[in-house]
PDBQT receptor file of N, H, CA, C and O in Angstrom, charges set to zero:
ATOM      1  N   UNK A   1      -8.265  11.411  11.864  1.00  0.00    +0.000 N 
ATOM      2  CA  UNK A   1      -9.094  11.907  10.779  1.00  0.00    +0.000 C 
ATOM      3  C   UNK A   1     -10.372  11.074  10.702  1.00  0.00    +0.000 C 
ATOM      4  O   UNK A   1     -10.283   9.846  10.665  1.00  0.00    +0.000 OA
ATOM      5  N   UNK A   2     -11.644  11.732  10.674  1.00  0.00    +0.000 N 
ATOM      6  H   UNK A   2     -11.717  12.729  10.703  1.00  0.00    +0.000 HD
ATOM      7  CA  UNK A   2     -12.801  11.255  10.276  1.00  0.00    +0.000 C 
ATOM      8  C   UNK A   2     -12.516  10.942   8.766  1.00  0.00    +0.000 C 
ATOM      9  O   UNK A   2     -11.907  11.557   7.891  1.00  0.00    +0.000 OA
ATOM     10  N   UNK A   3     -13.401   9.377   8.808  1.00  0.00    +0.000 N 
ATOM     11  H   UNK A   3     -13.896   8.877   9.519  1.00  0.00    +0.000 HD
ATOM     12  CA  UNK A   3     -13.714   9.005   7.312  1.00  0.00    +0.000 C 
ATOM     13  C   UNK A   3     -15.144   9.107   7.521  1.00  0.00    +0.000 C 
ATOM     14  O   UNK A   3     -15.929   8.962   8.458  1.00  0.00    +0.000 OA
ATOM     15  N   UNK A   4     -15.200   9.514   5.883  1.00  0.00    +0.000 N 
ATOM     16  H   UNK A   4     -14.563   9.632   5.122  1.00  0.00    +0.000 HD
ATOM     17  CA  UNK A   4     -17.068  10.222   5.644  1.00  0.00    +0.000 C 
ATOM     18  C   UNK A   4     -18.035   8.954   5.220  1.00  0.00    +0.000 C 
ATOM     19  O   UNK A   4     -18.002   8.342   4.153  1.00  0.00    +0.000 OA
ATOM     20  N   UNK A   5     -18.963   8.711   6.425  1.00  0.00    +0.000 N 
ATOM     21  H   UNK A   5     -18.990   9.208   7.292  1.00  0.00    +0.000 HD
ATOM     22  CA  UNK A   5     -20.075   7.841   6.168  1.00  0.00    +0.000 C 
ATOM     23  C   UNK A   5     -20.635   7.439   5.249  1.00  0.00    +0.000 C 
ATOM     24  O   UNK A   5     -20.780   6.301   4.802  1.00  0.00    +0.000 OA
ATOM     25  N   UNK A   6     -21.142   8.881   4.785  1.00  0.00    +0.000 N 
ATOM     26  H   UNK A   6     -21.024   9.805   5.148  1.00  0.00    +0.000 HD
ATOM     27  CA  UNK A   6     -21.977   8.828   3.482  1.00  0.00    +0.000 C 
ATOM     28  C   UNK A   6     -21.338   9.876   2.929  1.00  0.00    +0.000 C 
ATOM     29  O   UNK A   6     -20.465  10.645   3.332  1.00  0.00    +0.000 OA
ATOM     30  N   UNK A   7     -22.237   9.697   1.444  1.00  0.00    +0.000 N 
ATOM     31  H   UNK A   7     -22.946   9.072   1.117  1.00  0.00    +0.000 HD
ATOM     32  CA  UNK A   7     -21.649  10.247  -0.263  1.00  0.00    +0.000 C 
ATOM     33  C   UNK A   7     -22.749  11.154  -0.776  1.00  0.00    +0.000 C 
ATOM     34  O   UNK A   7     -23.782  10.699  -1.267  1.00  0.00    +0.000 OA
ATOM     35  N   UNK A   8     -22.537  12.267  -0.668  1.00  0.00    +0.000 N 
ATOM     36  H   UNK A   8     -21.698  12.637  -0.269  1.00  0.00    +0.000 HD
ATOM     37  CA  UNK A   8     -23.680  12.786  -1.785  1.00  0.00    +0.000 C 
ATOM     38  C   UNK A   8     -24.123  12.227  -3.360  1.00  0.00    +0.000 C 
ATOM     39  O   UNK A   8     -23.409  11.464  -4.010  1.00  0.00    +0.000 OA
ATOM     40  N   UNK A   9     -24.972  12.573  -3.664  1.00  0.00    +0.000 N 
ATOM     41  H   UNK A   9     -25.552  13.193  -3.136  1.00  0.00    +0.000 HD
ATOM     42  CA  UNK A   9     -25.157  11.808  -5.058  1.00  0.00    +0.000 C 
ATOM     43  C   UNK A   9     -24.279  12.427  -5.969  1.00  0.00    +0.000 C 
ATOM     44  O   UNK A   9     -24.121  11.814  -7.025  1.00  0.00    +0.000 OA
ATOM     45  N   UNK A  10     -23.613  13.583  -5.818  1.00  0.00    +0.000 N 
ATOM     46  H   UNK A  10     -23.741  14.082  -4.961  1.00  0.00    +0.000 HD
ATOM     47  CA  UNK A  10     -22.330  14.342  -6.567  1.00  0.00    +0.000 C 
ATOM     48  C   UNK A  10     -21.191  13.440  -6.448  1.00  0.00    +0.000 C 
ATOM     49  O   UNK A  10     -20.461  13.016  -7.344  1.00  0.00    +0.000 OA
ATOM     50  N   UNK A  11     -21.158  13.201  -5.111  1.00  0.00    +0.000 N 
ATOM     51  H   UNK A  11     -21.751  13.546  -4.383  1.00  0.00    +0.000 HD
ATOM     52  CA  UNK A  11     -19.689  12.507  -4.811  1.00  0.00    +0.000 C 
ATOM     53  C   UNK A  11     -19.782  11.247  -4.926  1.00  0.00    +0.000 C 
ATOM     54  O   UNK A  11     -18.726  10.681  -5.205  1.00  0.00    +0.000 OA
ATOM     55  N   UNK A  12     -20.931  10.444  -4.774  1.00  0.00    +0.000 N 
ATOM     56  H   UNK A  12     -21.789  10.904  -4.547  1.00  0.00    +0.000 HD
ATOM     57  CA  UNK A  12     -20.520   9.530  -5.053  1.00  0.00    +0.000 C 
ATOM     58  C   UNK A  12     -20.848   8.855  -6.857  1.00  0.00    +0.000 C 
ATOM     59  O   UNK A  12     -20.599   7.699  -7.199  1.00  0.00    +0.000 OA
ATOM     60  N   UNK A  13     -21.491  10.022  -7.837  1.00  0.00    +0.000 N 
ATOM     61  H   UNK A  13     -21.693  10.961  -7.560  1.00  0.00    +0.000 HD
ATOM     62  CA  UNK A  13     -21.056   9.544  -9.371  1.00  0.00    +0.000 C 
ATOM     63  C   UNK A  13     -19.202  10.240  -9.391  1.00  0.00    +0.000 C 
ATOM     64  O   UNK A  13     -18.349   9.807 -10.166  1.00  0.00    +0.000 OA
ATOM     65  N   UNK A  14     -19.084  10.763  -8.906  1.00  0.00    +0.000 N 
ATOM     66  H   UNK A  14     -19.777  11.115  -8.277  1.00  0.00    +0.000 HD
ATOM     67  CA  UNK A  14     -17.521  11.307  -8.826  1.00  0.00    +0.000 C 
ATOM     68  C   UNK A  14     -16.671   9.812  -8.764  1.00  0.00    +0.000 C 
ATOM     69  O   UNK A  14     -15.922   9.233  -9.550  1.00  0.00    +0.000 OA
ATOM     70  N   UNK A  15     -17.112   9.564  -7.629  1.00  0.00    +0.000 N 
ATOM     71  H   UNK A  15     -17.721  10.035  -6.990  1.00  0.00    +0.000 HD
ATOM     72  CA  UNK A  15     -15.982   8.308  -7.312  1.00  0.00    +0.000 C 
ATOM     73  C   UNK A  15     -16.658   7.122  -8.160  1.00  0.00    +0.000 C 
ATOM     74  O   UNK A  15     -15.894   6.159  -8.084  1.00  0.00    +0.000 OA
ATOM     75  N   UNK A  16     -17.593   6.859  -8.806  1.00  0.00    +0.000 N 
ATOM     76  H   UNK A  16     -18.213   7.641  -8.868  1.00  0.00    +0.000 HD
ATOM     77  CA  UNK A  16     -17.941   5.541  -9.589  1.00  0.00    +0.000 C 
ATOM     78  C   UNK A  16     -17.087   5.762 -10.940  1.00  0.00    +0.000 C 
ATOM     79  O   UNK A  16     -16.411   4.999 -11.632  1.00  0.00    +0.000 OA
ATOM     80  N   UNK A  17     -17.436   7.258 -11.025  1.00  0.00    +0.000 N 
ATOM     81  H   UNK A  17     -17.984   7.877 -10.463  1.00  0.00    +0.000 HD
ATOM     82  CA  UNK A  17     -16.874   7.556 -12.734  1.00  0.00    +0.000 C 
ATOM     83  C   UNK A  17     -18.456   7.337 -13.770  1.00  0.00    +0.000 C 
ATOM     84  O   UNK A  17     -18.631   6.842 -14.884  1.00  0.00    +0.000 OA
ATOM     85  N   UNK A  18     -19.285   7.895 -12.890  1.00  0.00    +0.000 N 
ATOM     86  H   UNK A  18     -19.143   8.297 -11.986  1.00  0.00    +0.000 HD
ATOM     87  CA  UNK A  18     -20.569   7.178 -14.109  1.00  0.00    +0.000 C 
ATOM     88  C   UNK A  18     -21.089   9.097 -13.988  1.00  0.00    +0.000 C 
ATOM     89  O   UNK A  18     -20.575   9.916 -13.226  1.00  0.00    +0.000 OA
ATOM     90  N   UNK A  19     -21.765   9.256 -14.586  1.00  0.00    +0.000 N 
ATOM     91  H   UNK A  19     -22.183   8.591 -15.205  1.00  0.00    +0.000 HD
ATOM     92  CA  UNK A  19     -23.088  10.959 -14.367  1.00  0.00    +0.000 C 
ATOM     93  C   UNK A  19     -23.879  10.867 -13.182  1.00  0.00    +0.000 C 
ATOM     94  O   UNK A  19     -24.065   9.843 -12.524  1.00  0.00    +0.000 OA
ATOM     95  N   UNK A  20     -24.421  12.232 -12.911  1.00  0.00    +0.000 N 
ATOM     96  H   UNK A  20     -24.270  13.064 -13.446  1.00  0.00    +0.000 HD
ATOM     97  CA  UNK A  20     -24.903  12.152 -12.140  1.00  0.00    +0.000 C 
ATOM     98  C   UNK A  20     -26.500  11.495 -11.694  1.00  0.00    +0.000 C 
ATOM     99  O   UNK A  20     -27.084  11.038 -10.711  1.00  0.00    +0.000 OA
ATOM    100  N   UNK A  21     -26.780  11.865 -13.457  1.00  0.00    +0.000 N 
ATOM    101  H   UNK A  21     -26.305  12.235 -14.255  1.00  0.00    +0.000 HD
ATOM    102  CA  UNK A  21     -28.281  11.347 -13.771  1.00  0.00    +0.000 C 
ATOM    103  C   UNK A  21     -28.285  10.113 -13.185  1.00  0.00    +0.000 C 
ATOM    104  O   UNK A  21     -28.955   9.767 -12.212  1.00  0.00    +0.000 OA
ATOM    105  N   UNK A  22     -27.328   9.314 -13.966  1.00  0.00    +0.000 N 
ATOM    106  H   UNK A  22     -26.784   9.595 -14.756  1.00  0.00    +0.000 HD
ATOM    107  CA  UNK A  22     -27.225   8.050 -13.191  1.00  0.00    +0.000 C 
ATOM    108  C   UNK A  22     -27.216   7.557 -12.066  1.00  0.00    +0.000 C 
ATOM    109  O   UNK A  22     -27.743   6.466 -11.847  1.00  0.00    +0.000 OA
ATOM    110  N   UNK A  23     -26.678   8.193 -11.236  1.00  0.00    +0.000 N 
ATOM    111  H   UNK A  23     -26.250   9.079 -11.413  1.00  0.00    +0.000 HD
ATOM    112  CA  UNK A  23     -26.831   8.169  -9.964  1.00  0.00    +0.000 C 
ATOM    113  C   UNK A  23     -28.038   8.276  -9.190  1.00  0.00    +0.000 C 
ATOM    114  O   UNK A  23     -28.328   7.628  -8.184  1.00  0.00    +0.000 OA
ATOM    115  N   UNK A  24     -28.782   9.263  -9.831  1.00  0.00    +0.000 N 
ATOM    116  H   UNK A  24     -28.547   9.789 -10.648  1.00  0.00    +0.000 HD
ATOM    117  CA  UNK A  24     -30.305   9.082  -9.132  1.00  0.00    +0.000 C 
ATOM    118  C   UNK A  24     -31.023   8.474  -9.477  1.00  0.00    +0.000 C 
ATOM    119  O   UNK A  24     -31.970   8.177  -8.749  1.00  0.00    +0.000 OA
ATOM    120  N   UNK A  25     -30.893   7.905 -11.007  1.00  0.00    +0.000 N 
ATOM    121  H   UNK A  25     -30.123   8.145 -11.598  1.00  0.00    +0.000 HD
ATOM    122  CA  UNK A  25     -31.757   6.432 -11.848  1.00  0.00    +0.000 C 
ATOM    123  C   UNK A  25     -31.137   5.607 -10.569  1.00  0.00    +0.000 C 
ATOM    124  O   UNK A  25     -31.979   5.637  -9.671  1.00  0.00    +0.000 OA
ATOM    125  N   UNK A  26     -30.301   5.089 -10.281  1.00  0.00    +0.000 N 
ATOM    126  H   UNK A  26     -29.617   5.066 -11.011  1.00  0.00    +0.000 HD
ATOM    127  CA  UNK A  26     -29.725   4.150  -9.757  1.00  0.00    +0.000 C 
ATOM    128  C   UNK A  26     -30.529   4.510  -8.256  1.00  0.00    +0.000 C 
ATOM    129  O   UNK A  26     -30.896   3.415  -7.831  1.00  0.00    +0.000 OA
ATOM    130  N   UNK A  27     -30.843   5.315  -7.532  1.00  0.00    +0.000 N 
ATOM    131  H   UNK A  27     -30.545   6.205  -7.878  1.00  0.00    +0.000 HD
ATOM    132  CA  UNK A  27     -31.354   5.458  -6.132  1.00  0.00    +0.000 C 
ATOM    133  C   UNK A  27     -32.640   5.458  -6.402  1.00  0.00    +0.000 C 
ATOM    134  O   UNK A  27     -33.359   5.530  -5.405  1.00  0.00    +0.000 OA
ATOM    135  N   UNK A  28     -33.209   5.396  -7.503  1.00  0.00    +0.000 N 
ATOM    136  H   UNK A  28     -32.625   5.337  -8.313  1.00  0.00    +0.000 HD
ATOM    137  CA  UNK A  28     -35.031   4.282  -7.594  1.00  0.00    +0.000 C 
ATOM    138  C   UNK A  28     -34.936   3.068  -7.523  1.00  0.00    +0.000 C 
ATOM    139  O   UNK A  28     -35.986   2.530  -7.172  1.00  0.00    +0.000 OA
ATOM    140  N   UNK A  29     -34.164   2.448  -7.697  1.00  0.00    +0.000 N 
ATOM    141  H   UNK A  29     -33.310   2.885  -7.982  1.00  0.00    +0.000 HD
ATOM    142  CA  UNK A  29     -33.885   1.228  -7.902  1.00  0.00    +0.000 C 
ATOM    143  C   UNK A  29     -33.879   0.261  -6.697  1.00  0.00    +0.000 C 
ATOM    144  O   UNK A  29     -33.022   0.633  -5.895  1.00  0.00    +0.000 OA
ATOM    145  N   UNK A  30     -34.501  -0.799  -6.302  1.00  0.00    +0.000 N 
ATOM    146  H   UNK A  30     -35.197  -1.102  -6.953  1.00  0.00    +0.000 HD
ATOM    147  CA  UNK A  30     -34.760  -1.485  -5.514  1.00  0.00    +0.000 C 
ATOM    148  C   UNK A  30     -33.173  -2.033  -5.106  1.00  0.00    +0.000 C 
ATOM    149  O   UNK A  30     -32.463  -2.153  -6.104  1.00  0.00    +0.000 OA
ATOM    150  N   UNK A  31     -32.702  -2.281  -4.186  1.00  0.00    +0.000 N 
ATOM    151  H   UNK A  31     -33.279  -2.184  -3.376  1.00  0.00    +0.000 HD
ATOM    152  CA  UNK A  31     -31.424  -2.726  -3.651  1.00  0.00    +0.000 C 
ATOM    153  C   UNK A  31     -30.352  -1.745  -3.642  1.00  0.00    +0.000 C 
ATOM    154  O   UNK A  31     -29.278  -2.059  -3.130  1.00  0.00    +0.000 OA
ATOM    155  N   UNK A  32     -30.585  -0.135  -4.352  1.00  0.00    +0.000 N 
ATOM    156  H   UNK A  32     -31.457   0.120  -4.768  1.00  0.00    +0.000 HD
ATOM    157  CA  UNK A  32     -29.216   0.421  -4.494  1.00  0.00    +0.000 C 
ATOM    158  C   UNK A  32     -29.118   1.129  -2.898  1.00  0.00    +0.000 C 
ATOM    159  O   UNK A  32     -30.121   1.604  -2.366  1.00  0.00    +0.000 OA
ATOM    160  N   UNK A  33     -27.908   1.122  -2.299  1.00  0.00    +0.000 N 
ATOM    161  H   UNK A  33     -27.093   0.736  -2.731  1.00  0.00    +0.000 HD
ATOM    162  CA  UNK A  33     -28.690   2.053  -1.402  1.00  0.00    +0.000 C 
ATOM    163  C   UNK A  33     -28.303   2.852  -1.038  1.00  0.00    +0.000 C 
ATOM    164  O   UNK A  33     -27.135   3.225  -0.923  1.00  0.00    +0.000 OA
ATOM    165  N   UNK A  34     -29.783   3.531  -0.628  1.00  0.00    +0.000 N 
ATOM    166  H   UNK A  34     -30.731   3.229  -0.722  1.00  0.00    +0.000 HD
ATOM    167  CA  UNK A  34     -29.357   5.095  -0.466  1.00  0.00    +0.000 C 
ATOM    168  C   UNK A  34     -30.321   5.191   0.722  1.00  0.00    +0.000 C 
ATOM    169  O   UNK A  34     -31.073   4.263   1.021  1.00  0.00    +0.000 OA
ATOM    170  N   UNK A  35     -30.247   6.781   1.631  1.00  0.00    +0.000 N 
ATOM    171  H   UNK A  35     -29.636   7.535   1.388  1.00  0.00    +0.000 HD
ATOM    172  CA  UNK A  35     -31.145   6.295   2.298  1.00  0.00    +0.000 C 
ATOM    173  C   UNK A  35     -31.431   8.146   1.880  1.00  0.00    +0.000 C 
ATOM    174  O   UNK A  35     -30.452   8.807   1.535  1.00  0.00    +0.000 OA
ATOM    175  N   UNK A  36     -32.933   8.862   1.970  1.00  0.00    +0.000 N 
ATOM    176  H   UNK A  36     -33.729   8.325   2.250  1.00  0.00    +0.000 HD
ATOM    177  CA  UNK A  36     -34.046   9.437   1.916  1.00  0.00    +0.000 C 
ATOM    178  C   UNK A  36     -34.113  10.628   2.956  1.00  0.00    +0.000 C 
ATOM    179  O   UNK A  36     -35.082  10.457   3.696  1.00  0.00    +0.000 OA
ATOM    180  N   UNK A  37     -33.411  11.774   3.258  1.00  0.00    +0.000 N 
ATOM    181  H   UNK A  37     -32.624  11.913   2.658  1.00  0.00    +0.000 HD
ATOM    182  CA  UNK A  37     -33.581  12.438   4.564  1.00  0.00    +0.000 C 
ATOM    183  C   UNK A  37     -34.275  13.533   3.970  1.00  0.00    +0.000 C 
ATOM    184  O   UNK A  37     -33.870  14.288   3.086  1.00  0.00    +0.000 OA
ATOM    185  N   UNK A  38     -35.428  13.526   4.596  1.00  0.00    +0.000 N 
ATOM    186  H   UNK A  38     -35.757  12.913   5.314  1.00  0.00    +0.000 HD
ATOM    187  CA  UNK A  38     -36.450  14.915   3.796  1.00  0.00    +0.000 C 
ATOM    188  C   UNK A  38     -36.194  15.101   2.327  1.00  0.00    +0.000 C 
ATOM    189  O   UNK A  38     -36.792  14.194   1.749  1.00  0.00    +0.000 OA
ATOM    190  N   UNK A  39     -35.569  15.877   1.463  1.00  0.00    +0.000 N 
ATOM    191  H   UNK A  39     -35.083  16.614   1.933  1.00  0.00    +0.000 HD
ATOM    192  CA  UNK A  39     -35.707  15.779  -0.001  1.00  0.00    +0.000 C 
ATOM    193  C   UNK A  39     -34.212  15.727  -0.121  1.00  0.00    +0.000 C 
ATOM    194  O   UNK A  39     -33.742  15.542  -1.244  1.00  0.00    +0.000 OA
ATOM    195  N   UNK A  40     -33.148  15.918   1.248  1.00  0.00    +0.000 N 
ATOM    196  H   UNK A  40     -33.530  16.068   2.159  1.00  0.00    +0.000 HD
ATOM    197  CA  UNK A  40     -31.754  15.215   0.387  1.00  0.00    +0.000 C 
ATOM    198  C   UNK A  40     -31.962  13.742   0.426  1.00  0.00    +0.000 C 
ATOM    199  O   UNK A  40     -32.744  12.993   1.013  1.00  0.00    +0.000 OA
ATOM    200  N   UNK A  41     -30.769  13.568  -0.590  1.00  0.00    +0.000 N 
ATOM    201  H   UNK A  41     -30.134  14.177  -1.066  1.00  0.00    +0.000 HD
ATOM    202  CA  UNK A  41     -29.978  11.785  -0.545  1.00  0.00    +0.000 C 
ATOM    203  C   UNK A  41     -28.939  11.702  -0.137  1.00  0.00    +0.000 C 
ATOM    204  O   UNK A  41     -28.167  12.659  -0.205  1.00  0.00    +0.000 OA
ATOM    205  N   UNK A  42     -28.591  10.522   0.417  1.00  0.00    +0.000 N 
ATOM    206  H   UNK A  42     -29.217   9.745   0.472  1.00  0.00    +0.000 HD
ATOM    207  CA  UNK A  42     -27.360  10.314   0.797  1.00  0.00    +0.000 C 
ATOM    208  C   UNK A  42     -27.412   8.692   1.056  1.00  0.00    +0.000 C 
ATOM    209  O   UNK A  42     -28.330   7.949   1.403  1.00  0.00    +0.000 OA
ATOM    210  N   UNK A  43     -25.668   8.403   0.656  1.00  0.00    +0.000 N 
ATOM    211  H   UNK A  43     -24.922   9.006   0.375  1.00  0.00    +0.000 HD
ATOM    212  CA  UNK A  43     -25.357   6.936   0.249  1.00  0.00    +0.000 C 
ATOM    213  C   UNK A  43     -24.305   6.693   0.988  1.00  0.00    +0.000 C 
ATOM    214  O   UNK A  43     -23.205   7.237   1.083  1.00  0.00    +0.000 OA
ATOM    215  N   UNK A  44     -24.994   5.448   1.696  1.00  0.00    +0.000 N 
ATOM    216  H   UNK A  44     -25.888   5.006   1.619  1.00  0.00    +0.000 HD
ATOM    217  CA  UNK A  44     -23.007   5.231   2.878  1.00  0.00    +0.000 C 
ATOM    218  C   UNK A  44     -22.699   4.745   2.141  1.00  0.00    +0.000 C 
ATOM    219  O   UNK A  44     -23.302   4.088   1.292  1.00  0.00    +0.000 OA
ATOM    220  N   UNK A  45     -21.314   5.030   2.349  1.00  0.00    +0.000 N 
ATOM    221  H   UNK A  45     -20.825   5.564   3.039  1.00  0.00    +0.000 HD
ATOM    222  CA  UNK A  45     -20.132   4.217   1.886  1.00  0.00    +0.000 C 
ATOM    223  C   UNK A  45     -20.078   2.918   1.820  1.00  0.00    +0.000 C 
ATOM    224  O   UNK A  45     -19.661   2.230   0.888  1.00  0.00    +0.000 OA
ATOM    225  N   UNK A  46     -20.558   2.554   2.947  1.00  0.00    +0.000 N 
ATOM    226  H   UNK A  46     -20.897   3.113   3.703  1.00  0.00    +0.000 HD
ATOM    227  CA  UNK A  46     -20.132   0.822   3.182  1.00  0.00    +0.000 C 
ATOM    228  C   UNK A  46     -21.195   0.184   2.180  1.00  0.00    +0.000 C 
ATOM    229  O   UNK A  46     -20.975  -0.642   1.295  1.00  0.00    +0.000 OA
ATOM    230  N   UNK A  47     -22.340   0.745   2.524  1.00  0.00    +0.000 N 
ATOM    231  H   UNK A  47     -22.519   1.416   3.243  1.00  0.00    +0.000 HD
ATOM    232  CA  UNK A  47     -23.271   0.212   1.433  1.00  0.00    +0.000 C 
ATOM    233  C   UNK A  47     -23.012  -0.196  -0.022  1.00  0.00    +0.000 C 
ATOM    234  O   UNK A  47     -23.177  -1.301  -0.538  1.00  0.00    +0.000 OA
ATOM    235  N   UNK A  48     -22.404   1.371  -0.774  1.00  0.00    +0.000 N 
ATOM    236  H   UNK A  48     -22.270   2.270  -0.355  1.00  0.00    +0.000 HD
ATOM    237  CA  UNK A  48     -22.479   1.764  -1.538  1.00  0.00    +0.000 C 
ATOM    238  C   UNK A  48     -20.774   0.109  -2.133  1.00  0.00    +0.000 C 
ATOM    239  O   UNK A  48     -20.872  -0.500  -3.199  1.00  0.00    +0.000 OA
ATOM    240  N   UNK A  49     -19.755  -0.110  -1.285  1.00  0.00    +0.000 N 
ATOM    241  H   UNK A  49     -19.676   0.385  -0.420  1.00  0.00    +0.000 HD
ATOM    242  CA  UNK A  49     -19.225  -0.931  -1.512  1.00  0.00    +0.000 C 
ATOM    243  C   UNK A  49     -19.538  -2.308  -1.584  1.00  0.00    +0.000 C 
ATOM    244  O   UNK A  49     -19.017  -2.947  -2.498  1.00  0.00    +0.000 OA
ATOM    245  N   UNK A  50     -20.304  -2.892  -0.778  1.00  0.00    +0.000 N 
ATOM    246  H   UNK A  50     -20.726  -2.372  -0.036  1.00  0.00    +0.000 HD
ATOM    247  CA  UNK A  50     -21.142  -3.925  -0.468  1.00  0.00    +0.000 C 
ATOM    248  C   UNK A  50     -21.859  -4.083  -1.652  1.00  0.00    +0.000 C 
ATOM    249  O   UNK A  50     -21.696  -5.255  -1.990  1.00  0.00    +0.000 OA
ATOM    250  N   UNK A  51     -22.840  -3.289  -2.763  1.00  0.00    +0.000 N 
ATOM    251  H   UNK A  51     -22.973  -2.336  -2.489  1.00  0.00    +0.000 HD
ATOM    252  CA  UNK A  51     -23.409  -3.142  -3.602  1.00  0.00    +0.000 C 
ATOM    253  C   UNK A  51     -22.659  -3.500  -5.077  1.00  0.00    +0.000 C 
ATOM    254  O   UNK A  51     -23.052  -4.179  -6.026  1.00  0.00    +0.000 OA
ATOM    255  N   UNK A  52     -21.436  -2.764  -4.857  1.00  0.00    +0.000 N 
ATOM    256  H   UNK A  52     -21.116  -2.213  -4.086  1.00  0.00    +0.000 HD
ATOM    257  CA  UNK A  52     -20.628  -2.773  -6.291  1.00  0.00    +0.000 C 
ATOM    258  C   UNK A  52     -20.166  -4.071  -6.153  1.00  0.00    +0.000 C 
ATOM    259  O   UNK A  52     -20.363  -4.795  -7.129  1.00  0.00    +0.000 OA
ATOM    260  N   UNK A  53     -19.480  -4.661  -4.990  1.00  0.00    +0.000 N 
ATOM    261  H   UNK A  53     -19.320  -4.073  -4.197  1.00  0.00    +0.000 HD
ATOM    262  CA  UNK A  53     -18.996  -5.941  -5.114  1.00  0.00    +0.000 C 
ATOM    263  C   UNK A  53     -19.927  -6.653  -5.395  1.00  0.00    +0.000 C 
ATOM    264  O   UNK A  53     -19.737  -7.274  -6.440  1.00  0.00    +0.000 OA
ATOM    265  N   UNK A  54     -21.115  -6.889  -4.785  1.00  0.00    +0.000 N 
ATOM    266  H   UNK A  54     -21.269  -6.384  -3.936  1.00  0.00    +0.000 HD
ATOM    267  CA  UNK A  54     -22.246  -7.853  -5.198  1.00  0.00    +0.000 C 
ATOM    268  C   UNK A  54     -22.594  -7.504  -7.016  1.00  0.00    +0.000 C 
ATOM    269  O   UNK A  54     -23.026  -8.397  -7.744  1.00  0.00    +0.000 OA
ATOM    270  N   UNK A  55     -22.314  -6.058  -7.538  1.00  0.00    +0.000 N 
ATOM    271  H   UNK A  55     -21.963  -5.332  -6.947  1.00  0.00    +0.000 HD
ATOM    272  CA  UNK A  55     -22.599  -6.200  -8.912  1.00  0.00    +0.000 C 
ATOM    273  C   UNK A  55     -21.740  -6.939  -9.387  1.00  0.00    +0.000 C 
ATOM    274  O   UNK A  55     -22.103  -7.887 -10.083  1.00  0.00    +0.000 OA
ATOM    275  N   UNK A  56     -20.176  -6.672  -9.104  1.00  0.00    +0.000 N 
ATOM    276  H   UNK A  56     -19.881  -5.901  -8.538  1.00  0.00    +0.000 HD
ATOM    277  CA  UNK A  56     -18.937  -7.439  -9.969  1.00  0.00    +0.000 C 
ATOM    278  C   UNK A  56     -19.255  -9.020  -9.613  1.00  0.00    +0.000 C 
ATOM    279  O   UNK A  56     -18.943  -9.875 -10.441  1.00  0.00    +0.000 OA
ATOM    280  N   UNK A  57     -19.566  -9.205  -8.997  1.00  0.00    +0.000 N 
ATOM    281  H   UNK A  57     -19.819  -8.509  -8.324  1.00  0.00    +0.000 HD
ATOM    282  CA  UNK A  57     -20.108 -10.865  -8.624  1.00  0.00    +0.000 C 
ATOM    283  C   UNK A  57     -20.894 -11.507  -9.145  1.00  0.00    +0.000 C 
ATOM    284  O   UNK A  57     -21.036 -12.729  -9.193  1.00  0.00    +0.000 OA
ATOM    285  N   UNK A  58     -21.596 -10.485  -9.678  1.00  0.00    +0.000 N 
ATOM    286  H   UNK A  58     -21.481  -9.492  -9.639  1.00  0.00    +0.000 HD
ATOM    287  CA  UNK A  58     -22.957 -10.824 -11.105  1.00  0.00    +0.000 C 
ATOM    288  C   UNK A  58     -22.619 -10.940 -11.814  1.00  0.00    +0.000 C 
ATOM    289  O   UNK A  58     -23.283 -11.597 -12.615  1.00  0.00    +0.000 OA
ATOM    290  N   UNK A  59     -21.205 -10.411 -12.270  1.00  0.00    +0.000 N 
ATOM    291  H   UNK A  59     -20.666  -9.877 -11.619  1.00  0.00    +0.000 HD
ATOM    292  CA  UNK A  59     -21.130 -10.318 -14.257  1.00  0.00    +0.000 C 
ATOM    293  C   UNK A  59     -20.027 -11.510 -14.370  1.00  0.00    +0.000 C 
ATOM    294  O   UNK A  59     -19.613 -11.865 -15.473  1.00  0.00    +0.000 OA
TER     295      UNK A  59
C-alpha cells in the first residue's frame, strides 16, 4: 500500500481537528509548510509532522 505524501488543505484540517480557514491562515505563514502548485496547495506529511512537533516543543 502507498502512503500519501501530501495532504490537501481539506485533509489535512481533517486530521489536525482545527477548520479549514485555518488551514490556509496557517499556509501564509512563514515556516508552515506547504508547497504552491499553480493555484492548488498541498502539504507533505512529513513536513506537516516535523512542524507540529517543533510547535509542541514551543509550548
Amino acid at each position: 500500500m502507498i502512503q500519501k505524501l501530501t495532504l490537501t488543505p481539506k485533509e489535512a484540517a481533517e486530521a489536525m481537528g482545527i477548520s479549514l480557514p485555518l488551514v490556509y491562515s496557517l499556509c501564509k505563514q512563514s515556516g508552515f509548510p506547504c508547497i504552491h502548485i499553480g493555484r492548488k496547495i498541498v502539504i507533505p506529511t512529513s513536513g506537516l509532522n516535523a512542524w507540529l512537533n517543533q510547535q509542541a516543543a514551543e509550548k
